[in-house]
C-alpha positions, 0 to 999 in steps of 0.5 A, a space after each residue: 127313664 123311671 121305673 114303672 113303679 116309680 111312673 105309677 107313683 107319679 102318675 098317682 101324684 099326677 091324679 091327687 093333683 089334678 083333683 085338687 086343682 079341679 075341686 079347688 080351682 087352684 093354679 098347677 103350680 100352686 097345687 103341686 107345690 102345696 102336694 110337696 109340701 103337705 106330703 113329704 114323700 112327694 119328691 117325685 113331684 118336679 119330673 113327670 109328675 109336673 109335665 102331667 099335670 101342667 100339660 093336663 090342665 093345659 089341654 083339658 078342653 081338648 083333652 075333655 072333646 076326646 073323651 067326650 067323643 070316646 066315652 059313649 052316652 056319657 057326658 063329661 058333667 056326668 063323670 065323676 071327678 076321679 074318673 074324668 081326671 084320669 081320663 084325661 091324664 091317660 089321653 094327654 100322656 096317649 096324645 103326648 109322649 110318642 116314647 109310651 106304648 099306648 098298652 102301657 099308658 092303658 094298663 096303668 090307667 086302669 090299674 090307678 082306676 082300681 085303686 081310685 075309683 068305682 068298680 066299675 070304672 078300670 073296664 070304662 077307663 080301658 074303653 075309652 083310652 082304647 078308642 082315644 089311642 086309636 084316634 091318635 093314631 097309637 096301636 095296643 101291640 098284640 103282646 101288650 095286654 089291656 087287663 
C-alpha cells in the first residue's frame, strides 16, 4: 500500500483528471494519458490514480444519485465543478475500496477541498461524505477524526 502522501497525491492527480474529463468531455483514458504526458511528475498516474478515476467516471451517475441524496438543498447542476468531482471521487473510493477507513478516505477529501476549492467547501465535502459512508454502511471509528 502507498504512503499517504503518495494517496493524497494521487488522488490530487485523480481530481485534475476527472476535471478535465468533466470540462472537456474526453475519454478516461485519454485524459490520463495526456495528464502523464503534459505533467511529467505524473508517474504516479498507472496505479490508484487510473482505478480512481476510471471507476469514477464509470459509476458517476450512481456516484451523483448518492451525493444528490446527502448534499442537502443542493442540486448537483448546482455544485461547482471541483467540488461535485471530489464528491465523487470520496464516495466512489467510500463505496469501493473496503481495505480504506471511511476517516481516512474523509479527511483526505477534505484536505484535497482546502487546497482546491472554496472556503467554504472542506465543511460541505465533510457532510456529505459523513452521510454517504453511512449509507454504504462504513462507520467514522471514534479515533478517526474528521477535521
Amino acid at each position: 500500500m502507498a504512503a499517504r502522501g503518495t494517496r493524497r497525491q494521487e488522488r490530487e492527480y485523480a481530481l485534475q483528471v476527472l476535471y478535465q474529463i468533466d470540462i472537456s468531455g474526453v475519454a478516461p483514458r485519454q485524459a490520463l494519458a495526456l495528464f502523464e504526458q503534459c505533467f511529467t511528475q505524473a508517474t504516479e498516474v498507472r496505479g490508484f490514480t487510473a482505478d480512481l478515476v476510471t471507476g469514477t467516471w464509470r459509476e458517476r451517475r450512481q456516484l451523483d444519485s448518492m451525493i444528490a441524496a446527502a448534499a442537502e438543498h443542493w442540486r448537483i447542476g448546482r455544485l461547482p465543478k471541483v467540488d461535485l468531482n471530489l464528491l465523487r471521487l470520496g464516495a466512489y473510493e467510500l463505496a469501493t475500496y473496503p481495505d480504506l477507513s471511511a476517516g481516512v478516505t474523509i479527511n483526505e477529501a477534505i484536505e484535497i477541498a482546502r487546497r482546491y476549492c472554496s472556503d467554504d467547501a472542506p465543511t460541505f465535502v465533510n457532510g456529505v461524505l459523513d452521510r454517504i459512508a453511512r449509507v454504504v454502511g462504513k462507520k467514522v471509528q471514534p479515533h478517526e477524526s474528521l477535521e
